[in-house]
C-alpha positions, -999 to +999 in steps of 0.1 A: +413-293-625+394-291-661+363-304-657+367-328-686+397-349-686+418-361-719+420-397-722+452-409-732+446-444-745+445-432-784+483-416-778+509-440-799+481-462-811+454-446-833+472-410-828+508-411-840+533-389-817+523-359-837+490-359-839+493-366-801+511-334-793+484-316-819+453-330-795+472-319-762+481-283-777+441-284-786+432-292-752+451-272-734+443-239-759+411-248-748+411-251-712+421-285-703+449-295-677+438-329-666+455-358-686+445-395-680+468-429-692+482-459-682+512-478-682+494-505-698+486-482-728+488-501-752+496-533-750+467-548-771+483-533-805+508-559-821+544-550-810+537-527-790+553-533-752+533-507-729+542-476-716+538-456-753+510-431-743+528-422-712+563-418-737+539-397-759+530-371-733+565-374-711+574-362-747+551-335-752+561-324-715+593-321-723+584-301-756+561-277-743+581-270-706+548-269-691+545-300-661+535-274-635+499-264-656+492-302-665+477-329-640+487-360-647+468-393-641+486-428-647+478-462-635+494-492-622+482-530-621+470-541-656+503-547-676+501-579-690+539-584-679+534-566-648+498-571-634+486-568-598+492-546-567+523-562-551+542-532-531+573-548-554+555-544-583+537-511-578+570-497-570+586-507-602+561-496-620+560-465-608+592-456-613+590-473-650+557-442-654+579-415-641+611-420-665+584-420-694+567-392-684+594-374-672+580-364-636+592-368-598+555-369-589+525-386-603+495-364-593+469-389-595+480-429-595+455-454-601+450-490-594+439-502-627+423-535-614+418-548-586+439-578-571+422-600-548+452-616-542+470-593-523+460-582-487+444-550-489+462-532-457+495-541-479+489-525-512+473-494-494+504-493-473+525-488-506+504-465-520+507-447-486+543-445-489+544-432-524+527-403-510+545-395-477+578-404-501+565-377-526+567-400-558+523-396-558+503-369-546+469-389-546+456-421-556+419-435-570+407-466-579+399-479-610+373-507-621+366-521-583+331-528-576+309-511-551+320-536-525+359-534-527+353-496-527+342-500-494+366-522-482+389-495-494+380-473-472+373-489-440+409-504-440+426-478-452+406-456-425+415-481-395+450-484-402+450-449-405+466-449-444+460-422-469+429-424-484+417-425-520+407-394-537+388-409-570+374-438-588+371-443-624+342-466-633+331-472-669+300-446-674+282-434-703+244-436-716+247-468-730+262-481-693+247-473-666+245-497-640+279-501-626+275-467-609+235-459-609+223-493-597+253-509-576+254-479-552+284-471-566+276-431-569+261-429-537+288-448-523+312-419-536+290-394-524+291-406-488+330-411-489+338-377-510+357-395-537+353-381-568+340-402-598+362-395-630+348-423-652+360-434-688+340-443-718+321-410-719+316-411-754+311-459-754+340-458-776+329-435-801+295-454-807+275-423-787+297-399-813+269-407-839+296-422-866+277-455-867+247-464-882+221-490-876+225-525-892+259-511-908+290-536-901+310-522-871+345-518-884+377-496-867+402-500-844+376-503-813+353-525-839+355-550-805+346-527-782+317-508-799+299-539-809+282-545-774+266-514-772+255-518-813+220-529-805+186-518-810+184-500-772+219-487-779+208-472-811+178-461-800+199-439-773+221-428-803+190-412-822+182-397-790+217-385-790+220-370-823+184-354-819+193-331-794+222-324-809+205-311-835+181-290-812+209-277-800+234-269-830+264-288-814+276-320-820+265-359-804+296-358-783+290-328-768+257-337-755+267-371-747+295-359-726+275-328-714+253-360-698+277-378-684+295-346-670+262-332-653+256-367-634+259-364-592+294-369-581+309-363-612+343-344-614+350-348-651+347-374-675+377-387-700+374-384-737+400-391-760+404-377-794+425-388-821+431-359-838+427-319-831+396-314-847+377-340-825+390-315-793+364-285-796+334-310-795+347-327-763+355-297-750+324-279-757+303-307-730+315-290-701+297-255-714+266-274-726+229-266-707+209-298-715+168-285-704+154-304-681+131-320-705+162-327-731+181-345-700+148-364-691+142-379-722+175-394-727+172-408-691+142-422-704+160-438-737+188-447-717+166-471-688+175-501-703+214-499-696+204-490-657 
């Protein structure tokens, strides 16, 4: 597995299905094999149903003949139409992922969200079956707190189900808490999960391409605008000066960070066009010093 993972959230959204299949030819040229999405990707955009970034890559699958070099992540649970972890409903799901990506078997299937309002011995025991069926090789979990992760593993341990292999927190410079402070890495550490978290780059605010007290505009506008303030800038400037130190650009050292933290297997990054690959790419070759890494720990405090 690459140590950095392409995120697939941009695919059939702000990436059309050719500039998709541009940013997947980039990434693997480059090195990559491990492809994150969701069938929930992307229901926010107006008219669109779900399901398009997984059509996107099935597509470029299909195009390229090349399932056997490519690890494929999806997710289950968050369709607005769909949501939770019923058996019925994962099932469906799952086979709704496979005809648009165009695989027998999902190498790594996600619960999206967690659903408190199913027992957790039942949803385990599907995701159990999907693997002794063959329809999933592993599964992780995505956005549960510290807690559930446990839970996780204690029942799925005394019922003797298949265990969970990763979890995908968000985790950048700009949040740090949900796996620093909660116990969440150590947690991971103790359980050998690996942690493959999303927002590497905050959205795109960590890339640099916002400045202070300019109007936050773009398709993530919404999501960028709670890391826009003066301790998120200041991490930015941090950002951008070692960057400069270093002759690369503020997504590779960003990335570089988040990719060097304990427990880390590989972070996801998307990009929404070719050109945006070689930067992301770069992180996972990166040597931050020691006193480079320190000081944006230091800048970063406040989000811990």
């Amino acid at each position: 597995m690459s140590p950095l993972c392409l995120g697939g959230n941009v695919f059939g959204w702000t990436a059309d299905a050719a500039t998709s299949e541009a940013v997947l030819d980039a990434f693997v040229d480059a090195g990559g094999n491990f492809v994150d999405t969701a069938d929930a990707y992307s229901t926010w955009v107006p008219g669109h149903r779900g399901g398009e970034s997984e059509s996107v890559i099935g597509g470029w699958l299909r195009h390229r003949g090349n399932r056997d070099k490519v690890v494929v992540a999806t997710k289950v649970a968050k369709h607005p139409v769909h949501r939770g972890l019923r058996p019925a409903n994962i099932r469906i799901c799952l086979d709704g992922s496979r005809r648009r990506l165009g695989v027998e078997t999902i190498d790594l299937y996600y619960a999206h969200e967690d659903d408190p309002h199913v027992p957790t011995a039942e949803w385990l025991g599907a995701f159990d079956q999907l693997i002794h069926s063959g329809a999933v090789r592993h599964y992780g979990l995505s956005n549960f707190t510290t807690e559930r992760v446990a839970e996780v593993m204690d029942v799925a341990t005394k019922e003797g189900l298949a265990l969970p292999v990763a979890v995908q927190p968000q985790y950048n410079l700009v949040h740090r808490a949900e796996v620093e402070t909660s116990g969440l890495a150590a947690l991971c550490a103790q359980h050998h999960l690996a942690l493959v978290p999303y927002y590497g780059l905050a959205a795109g605010f960590l890339t640099g391409k916002y400045g202070r007290g300019e109007q936050i505009h773009g398709a993530r506008a919404g999501r960028v605008r709670s890391y826009a303030t003066d301790a998120g800038f200041d991490v930015v400037d941090a950002v951008v000066a070692v960057a400069d130190e270093l002759g690369v650009e503020p997504a590779t050292v960003a990335l570089a960070w988040v990719g060097h933290q304990p427990g880390v297997a590989a972070p996801i990054a998307s990009a929404s066009s070719a050109e945006q690959v070689g930067p992301i790419m770069a992180a996972a070759e990166l040597k931050l010093t020691r006193a480079q890494h320190n000081r944006l720990n230091k800048v970063s405090l406040p989000f811990t």
